[in-house]
Backbone bond lengths (Angstrom), bond angles and torsions (degrees), N, CA, C in turn:
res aa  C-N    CA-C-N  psi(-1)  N-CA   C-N-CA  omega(-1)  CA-C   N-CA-C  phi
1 X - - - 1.466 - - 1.519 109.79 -
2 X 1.590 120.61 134.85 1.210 108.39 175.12 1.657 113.44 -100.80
3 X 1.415 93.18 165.27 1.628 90.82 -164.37 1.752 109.11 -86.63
4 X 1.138 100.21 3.29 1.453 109.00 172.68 2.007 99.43 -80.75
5 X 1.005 118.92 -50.87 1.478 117.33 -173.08 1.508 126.28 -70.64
6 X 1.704 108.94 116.58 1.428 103.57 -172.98 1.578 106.60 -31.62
7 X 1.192 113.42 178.00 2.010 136.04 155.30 1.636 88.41 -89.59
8 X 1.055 104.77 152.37 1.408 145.93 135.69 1.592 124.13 -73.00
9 X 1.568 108.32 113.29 1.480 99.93 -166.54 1.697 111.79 -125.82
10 X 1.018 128.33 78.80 1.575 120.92 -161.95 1.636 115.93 -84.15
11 X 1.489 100.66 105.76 1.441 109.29 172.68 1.703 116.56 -38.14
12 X 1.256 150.77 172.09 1.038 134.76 156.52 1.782 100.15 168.78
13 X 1.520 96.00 116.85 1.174 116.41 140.63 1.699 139.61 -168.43
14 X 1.343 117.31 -142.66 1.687 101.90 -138.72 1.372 97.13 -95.10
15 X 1.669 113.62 -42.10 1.539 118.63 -144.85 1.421 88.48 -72.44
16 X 1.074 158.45 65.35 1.648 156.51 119.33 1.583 107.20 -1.34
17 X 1.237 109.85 116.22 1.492 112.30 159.15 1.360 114.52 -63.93
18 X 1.389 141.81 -70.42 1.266 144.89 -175.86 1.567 117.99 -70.51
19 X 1.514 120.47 -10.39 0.995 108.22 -173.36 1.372 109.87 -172.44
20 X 1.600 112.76 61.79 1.695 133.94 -151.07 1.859 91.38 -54.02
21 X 1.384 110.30 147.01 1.429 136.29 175.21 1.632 102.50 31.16
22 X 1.380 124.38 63.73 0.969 148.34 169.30 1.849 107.62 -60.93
23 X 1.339 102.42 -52.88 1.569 117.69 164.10 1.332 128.75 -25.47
24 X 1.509 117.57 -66.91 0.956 127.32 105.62 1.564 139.98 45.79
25 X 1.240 93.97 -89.81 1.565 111.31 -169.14 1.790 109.81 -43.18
26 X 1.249 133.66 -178.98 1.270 113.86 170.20 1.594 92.37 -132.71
27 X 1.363 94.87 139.08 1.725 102.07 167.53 1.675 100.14 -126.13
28 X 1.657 89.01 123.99 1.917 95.19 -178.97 1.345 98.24 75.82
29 X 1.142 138.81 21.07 1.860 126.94 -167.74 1.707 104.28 73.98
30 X 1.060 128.10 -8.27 1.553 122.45 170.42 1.352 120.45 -81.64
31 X 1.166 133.46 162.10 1.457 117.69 -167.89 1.519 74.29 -122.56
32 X 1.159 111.59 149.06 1.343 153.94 -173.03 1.349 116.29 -57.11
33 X 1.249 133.90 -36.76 1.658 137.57 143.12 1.554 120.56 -45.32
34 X 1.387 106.43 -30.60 1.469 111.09 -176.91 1.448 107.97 -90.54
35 X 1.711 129.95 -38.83 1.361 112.56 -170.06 2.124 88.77 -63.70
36 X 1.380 94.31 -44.06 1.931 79.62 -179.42 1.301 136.93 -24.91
37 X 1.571 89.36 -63.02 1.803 108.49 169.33 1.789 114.67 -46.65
38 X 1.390 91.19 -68.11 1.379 95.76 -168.60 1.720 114.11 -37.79
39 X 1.365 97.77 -56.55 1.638 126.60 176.37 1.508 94.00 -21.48
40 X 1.605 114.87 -72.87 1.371 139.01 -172.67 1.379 114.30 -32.48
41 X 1.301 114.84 -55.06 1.630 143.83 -159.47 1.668 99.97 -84.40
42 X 1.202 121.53 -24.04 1.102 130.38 -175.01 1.698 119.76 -94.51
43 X 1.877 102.13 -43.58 1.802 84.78 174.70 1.703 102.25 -110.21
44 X 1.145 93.25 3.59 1.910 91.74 164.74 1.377 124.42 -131.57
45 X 1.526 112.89 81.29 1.409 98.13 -156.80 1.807 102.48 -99.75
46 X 1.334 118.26 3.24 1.262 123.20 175.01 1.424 110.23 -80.17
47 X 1.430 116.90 -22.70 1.653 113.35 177.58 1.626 103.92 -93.88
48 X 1.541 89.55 153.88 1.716 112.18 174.11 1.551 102.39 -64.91
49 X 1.159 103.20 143.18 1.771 95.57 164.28 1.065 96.66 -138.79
50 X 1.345 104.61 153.10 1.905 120.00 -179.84 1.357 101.83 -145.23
51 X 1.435 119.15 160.91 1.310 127.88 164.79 1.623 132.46 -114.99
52 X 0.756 138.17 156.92 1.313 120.07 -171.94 1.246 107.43 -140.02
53 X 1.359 95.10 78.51 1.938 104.75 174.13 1.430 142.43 -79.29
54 X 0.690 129.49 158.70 1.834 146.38 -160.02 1.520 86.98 -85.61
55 X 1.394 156.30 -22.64 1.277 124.55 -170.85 1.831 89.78 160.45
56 X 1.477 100.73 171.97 1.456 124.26 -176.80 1.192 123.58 -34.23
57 X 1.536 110.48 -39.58 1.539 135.27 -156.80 1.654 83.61 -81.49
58 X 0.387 153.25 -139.85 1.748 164.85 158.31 1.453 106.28 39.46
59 X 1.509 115.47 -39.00 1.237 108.32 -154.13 1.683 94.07 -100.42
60 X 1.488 122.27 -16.63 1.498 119.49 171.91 1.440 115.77 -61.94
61 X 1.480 107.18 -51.01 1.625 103.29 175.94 1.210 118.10 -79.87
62 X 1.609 125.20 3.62 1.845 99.08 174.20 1.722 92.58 -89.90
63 X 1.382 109.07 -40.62 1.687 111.17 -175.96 1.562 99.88 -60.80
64 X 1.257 143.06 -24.09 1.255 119.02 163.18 1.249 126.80 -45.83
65 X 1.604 106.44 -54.13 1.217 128.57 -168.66 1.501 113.80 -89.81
66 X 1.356 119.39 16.67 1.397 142.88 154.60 1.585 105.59 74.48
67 X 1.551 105.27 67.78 1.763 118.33 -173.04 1.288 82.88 -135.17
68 X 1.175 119.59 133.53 1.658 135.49 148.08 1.111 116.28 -72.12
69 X 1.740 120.85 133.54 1.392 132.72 -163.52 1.543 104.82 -131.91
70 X 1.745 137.92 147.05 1.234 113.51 135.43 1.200 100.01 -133.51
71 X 1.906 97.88 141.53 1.295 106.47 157.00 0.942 144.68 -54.66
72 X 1.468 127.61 148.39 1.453 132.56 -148.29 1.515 109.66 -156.54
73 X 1.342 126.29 128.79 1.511 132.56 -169.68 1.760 99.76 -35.43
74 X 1.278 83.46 132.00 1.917 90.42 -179.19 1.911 108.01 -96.35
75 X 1.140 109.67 30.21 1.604 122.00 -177.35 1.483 117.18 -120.75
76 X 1.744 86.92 -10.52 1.857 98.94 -178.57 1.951 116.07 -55.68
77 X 0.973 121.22 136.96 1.593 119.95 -172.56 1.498 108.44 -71.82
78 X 1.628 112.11 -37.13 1.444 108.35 -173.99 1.678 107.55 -118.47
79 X 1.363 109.65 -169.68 1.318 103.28 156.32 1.479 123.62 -120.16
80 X 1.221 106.27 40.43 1.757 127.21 -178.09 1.596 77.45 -108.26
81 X 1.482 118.91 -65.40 1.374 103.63 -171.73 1.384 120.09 -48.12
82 X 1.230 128.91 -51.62 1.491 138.39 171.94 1.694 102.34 -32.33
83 X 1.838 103.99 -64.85 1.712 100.40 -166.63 1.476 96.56 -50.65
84 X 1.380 129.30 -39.11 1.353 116.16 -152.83 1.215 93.78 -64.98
85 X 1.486 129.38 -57.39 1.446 129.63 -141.29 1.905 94.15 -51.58
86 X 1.777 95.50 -55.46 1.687 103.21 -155.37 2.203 100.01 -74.98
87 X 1.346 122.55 -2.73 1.110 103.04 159.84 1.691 114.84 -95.59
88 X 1.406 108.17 11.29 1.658 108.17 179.75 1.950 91.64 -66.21
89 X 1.599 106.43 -29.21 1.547 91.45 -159.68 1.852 114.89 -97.58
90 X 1.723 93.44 -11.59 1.685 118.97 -176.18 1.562 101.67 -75.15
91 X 1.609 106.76 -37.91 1.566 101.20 -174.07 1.814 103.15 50.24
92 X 1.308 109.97 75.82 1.564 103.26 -179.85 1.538 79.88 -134.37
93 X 1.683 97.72 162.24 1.788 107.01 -171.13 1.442 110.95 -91.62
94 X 1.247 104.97 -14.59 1.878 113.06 -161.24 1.341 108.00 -168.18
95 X 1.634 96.88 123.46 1.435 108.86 -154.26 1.630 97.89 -116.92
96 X 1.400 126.34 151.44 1.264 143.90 157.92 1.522 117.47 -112.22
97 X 1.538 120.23 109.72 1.701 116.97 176.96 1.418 97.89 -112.77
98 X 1.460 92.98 134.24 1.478 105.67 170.61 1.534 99.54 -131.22
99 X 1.627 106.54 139.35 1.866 88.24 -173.48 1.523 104.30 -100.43
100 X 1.360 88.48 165.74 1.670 106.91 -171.77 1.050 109.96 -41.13
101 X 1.402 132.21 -52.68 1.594 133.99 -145.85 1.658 99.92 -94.21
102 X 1.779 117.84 25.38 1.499 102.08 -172.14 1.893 89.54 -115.06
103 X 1.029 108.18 73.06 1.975 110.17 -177.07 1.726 105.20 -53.25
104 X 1.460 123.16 -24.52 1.057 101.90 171.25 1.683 125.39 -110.86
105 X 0.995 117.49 82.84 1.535 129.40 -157.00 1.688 97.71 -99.48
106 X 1.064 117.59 119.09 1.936 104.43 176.77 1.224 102.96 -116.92
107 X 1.718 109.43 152.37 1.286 128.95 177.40 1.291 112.77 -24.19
108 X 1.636 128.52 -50.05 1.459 128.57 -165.27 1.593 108.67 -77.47
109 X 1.503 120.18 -4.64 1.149 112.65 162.63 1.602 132.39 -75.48
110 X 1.554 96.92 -41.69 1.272 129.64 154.10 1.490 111.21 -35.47
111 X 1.042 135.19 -78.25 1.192 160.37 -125.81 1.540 96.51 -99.58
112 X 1.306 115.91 -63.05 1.494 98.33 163.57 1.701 149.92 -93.34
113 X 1.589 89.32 -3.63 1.851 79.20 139.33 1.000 122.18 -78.20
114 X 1.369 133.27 10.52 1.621 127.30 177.50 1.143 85.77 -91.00
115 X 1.267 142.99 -44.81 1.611 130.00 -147.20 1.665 78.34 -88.43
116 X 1.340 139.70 -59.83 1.304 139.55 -135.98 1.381 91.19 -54.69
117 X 1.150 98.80 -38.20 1.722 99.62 -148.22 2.019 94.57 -74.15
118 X 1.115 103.93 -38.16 1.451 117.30 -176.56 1.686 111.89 -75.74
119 X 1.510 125.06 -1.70 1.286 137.25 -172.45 1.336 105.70 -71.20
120 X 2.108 89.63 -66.08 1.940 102.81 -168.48 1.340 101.60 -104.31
121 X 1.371 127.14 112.70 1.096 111.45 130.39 1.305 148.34 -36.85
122 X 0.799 115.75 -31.80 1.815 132.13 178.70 2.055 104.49 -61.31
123 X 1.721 106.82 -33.70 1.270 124.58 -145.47 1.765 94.27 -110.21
124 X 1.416 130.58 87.79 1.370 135.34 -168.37 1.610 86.21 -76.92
125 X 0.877 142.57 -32.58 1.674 120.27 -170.33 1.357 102.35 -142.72
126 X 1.646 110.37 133.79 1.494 132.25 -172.07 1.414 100.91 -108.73
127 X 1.384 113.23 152.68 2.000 131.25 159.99 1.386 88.76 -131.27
128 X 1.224 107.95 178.05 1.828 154.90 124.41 1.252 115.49 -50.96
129 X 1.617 94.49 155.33 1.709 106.75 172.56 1.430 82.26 -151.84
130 X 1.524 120.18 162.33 1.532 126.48 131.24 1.462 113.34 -132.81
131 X 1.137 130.14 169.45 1.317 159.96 -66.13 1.648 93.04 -162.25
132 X 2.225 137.99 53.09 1.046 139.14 154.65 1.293 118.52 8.04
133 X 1.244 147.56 92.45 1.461 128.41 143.27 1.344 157.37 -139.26
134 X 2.351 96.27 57.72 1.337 106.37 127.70 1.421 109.72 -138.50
135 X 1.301 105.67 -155.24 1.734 112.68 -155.19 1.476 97.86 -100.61
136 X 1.780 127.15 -4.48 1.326 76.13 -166.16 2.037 87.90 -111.24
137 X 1.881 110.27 2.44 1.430 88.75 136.82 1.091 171.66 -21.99
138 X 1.456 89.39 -69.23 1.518 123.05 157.23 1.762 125.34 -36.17
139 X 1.340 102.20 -40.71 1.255 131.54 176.36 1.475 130.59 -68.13
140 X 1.271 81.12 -52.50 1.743 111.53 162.36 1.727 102.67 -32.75
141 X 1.842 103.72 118.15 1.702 95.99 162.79 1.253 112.99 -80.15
142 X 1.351 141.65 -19.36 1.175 164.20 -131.08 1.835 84.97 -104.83
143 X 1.093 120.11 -52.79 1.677 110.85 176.64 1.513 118.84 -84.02
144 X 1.041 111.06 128.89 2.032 100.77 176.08 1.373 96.75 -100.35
145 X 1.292 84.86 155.57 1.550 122.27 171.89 1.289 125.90 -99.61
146 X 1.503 126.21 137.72 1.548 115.76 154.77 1.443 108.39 -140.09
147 X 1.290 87.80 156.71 1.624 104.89 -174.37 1.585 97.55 -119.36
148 X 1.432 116.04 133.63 1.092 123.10 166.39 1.643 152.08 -143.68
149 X 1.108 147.39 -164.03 1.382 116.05 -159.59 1.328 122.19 -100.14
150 X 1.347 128.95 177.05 1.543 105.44 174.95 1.119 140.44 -72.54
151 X 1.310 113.33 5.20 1.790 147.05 175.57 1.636 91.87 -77.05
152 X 1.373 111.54 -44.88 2.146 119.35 -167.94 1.519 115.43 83.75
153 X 1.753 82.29 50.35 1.743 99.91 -170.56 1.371 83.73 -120.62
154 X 1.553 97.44 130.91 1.697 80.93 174.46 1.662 123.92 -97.52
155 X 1.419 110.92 176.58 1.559 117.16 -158.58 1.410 109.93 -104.31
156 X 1.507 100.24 -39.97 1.733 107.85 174.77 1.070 105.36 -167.65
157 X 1.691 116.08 171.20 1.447 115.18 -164.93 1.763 72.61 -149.19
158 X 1.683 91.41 145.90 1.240 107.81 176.24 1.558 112.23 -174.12
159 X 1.827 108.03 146.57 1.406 102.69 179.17 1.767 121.15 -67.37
160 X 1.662 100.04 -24.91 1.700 101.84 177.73 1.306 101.91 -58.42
161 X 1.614 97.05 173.84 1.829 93.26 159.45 1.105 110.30 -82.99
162 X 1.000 112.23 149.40 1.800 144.78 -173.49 1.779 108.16 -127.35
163 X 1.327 112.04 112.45 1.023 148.27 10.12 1.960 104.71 -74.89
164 X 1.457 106.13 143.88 1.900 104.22 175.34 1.801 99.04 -83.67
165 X 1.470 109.67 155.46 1.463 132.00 -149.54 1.768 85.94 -118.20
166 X 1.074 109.71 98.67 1.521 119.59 158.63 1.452 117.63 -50.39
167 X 1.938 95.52 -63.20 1.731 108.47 -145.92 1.521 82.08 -85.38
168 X 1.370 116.86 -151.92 1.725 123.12 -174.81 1.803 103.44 -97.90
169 X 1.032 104.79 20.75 1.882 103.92 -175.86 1.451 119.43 -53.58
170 X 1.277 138.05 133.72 1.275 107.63 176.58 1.807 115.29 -116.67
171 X 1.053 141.63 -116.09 1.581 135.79 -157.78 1.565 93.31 -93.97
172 X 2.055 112.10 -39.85 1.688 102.09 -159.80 1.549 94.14 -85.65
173 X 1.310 120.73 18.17 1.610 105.41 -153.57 1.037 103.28 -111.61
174 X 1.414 109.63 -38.68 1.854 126.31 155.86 1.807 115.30 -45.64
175 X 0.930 89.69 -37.71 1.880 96.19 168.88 1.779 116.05 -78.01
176 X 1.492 95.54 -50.18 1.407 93.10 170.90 2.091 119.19 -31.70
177 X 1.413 85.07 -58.25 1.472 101.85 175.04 1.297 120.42 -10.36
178 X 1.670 86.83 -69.59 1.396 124.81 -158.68 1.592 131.81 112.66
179 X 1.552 92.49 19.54 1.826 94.36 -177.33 1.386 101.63 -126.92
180 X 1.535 101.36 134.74 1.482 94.75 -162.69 1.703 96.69 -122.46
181 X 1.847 101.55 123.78 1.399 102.20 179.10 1.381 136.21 -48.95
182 X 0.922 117.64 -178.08 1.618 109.63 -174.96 1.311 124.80 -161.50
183 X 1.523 119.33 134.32 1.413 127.54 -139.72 1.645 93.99 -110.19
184 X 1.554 102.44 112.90 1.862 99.52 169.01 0.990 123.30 -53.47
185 X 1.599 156.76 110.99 1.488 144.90 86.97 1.333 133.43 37.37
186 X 1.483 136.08 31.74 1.643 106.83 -155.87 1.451 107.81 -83.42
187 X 1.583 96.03 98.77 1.037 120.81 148.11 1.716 126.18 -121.96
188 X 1.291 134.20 146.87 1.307 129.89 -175.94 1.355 125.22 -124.86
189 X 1.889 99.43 144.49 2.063 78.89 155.51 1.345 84.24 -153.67
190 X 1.579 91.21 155.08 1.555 114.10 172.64 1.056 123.11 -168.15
191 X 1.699 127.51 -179.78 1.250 112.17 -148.29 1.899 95.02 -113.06
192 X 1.467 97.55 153.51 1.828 87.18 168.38 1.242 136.57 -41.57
193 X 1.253 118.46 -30.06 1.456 118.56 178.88 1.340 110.32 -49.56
194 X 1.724 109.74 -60.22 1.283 123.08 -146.44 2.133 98.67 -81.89
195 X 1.345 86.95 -37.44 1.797 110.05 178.28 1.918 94.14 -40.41
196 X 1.125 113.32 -48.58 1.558 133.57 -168.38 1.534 100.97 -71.17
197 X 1.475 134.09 -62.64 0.969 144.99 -156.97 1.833 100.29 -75.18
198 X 0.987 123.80 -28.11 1.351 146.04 -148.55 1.731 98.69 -94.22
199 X 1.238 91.13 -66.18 1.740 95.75 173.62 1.640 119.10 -88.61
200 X 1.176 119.53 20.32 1.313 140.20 153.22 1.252 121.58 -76.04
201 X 1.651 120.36 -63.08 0.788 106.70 171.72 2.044 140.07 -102.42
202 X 1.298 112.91 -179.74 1.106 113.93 -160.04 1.537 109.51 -59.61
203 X 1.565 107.39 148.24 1.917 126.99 165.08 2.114 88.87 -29.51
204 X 1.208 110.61 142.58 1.120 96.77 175.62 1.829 101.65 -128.51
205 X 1.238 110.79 -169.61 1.811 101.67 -157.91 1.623 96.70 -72.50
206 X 1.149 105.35 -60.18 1.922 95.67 -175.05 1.086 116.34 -52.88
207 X 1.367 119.90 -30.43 1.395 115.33 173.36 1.700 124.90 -64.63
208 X 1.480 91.35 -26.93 1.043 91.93 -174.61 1.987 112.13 -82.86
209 X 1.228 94.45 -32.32 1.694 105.78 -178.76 1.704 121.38 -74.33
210 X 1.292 108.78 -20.77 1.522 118.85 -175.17 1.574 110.37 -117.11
211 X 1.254 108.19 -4.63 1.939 137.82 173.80 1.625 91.47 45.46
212 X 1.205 103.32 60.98 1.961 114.44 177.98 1.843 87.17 -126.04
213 X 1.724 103.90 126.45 1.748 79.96 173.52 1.430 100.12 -106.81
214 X 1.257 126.71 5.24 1.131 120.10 166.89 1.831 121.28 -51.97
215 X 1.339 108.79 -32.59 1.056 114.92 179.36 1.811 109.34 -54.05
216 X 1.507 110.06 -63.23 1.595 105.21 161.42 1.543 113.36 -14.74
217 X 1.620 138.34 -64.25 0.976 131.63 161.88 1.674 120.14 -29.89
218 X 1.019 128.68 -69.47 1.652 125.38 -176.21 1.638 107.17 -66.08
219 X 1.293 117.76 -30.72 1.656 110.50 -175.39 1.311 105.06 -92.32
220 X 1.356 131.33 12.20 1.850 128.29 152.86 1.382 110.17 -123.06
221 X 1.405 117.46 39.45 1.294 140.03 128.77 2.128 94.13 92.86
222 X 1.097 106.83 43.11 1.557 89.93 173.85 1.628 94.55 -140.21
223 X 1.399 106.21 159.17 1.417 136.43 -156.97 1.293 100.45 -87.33
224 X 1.578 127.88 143.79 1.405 129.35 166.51 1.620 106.09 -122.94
225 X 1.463 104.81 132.52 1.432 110.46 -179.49 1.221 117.01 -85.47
226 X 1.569 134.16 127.44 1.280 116.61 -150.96 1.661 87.37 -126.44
227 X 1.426 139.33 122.29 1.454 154.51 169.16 1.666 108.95 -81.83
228 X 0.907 127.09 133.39 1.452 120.34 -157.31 1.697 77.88 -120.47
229 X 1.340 122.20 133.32 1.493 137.35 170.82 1.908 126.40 -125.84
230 X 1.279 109.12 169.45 1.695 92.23 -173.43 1.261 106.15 -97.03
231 X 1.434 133.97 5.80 1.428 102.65 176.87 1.692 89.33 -161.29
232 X 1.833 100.92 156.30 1.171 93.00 -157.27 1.864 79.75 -99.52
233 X 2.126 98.14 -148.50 1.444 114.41 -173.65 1.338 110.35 -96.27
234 X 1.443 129.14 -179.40 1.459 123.54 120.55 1.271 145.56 -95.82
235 X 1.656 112.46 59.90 1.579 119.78 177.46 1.801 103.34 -22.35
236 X 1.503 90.44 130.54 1.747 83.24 148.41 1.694 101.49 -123.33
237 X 1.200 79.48 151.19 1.398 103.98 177.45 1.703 125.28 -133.17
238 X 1.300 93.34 -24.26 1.903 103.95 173.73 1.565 109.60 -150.95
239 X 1.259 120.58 128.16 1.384 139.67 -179.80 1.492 106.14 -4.13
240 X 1.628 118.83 -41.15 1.392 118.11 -153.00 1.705 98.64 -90.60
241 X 1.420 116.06 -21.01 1.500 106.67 150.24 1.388 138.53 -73.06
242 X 1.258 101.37 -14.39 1.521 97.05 173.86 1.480 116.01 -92.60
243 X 1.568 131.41 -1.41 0.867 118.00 137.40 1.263 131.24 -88.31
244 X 1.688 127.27 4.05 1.301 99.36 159.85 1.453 117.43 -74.33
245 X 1.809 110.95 -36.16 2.023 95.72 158.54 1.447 136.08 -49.65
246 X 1.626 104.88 -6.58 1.948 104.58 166.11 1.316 116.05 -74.23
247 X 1.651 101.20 -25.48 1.560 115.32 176.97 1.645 131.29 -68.53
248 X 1.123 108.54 -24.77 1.366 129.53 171.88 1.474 122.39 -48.33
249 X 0.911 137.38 60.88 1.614 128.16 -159.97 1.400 127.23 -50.29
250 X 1.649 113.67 47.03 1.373 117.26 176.28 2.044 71.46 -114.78
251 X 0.991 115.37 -32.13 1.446 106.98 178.29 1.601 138.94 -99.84
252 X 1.278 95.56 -6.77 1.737 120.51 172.45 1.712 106.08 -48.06
C-alpha cells in the first residue's frame, strides 16, 4: 500500500431498517459482505481496505476470509459516524467509504474520488455522479440528484429532480438545452480533518428534511467535489435488489 493512497473504509452493519442483515444474505452461496470485499481486493488491490463493523458477526467472516475489520459502536446513526469512530484508531489522512451493500463498485469509481478528492483543494470531501438517461429515473425519489457548479462542486443534493422545471419542459427538453442531469453515487472520500469536523457536528435541517447527510456537509459551509463517471452501482437496499444482483451473470 502506498502511503500516498487514501484507505478504503467500509461502514457495515446488520440492523438494516429496510432490509435487516442484508449482509448476510447469500448471493451464489456467498453472503453479501464478501462478494463486496472480494470485489474490493480485486479492482483495488494497491489500497488498504478495512471494515468497520457493528459487532462479531460480521467481523468473524471477513477475518475468516482474511479482511481486516474494527469494531465500532453498533448504535452509530450513520456510517460516516462508524468511519469516524474506527479511523479515530487508524489515524489515516484520507479516507475512501464505499458501503458494504454496493458489490458492484469498479476501479473508476475508486480511482476518481482519489483524483476528485486530490483535484480541489478548496473541496475537503469528494462523491460521484453519473450521467440520468430517462425521465422516469429522474423522477424516482429513491435516486438523488445533484446539480453542480462550473468548478464540479456541487450546489445541492436532493431526492426531487434537481434542476426543478418551471416552464412545461420535460426529460428530452432538459437535454435539448444541453444540461444533462445527474444521478448521485454515495460514495465518498475525504480527508481527516473534515471526516472529524463532519461527525462533530450536529444532524443539520436539510439533512434532516431530505434524510441526505451529505447535505450537513454544504450547510457547515464546506465544498464537495463531485467526479462525474459512466456507470453507476447496484446498491441493495431491499430484497428485490438483491435479486436483481442474482441476475447478473458474473453471479448466475
Amino acid at each position: 500500500m502506498s502511503e500516498n493512497l487514501p484507505t478504503i473504509i467500509v461502514p457495515a452493519r446488520l440492523a438494516s431498517i429496510r432490509f435487516p442483515r442484508k449482509l448476510l444474505q447469500p448471493v451464489a452461496g456467498v453472503p453479501l459482505i464478501l462478494i463486496t470485499a472480494k470485489r474490493l481486493r480485486e479492482i483495488a488491490p494497491e489500497f488498504e481496505i478495512i471494515f468497520a463493523v457493528d459487532g462479531n458477526e460480521l467481523e468473524s467472516i471477513l477475518s475468516a476470509n482474511g479482511f481486516q475489520s474494527i469494531q465500532t459502536d453498533p448504535k452509530h446513526a450513520s456510517g460516516t459516524d462508524r468511519i469516524y469512530e474506527a479511523n479515530k484508531k487508524l489515524k489515516r489522512s484520507k479516507i475512501i467509504n464505499v458501503q458494504a451493500d454496493e458489490p458492484m463498485v469498479s476501479r473508476e469509481h475508486i480511482i476518481s474520488l482519489k483524483e476528485a478528492l486530490n483535484r480541489h483543494d478548496s473541496a475537503p470531501m469528494a462523491t460521484l455522479a453519473v450521467p440520468f438517461n430517462n425521465k422516469e429515473d429522474f423522477a424516482d425519489k429513491n435516486q438523488v440528484k445533484v446539480v453542480c457548479d462550473q468548478n464540479g462542486h456541487a450546489l445541492y443534493f436532493s431526492r426531487l429532480p434537481i434542476p426543478g422545471v418551471r416552464e412545461n419542459l420535460n426529460f428530452e427538453d432538459i437535454a435539448a438545452i444541453g444540461y444533462t442531469p445527474l444521478k448521485h453515487i454515495g460514495m465518498y472520500a475525504y480527508t481527516s480533518e473534515f471526516l472529524e469536523k463532519f461527525a462533530q457536528s450536529p444532524v443539520s435541517y436539510l439533512e434532516r428534511i431530505e434524510k441526505l447527510e451529505q447535505l450537513r456537509a454544504l450547510e457547515i459551509g464546506n465544498k464537495i467535489s463531485v467526479s462525474i463517471v459512466q456507470s453507476a452501482t447496484i446498491g441493495i437496499d431491499v430484497p428485490e435488489e438483491l435479486l436483481k444482483l442474482q441476475k447478473q451473470s458474473k453471479y448466475e
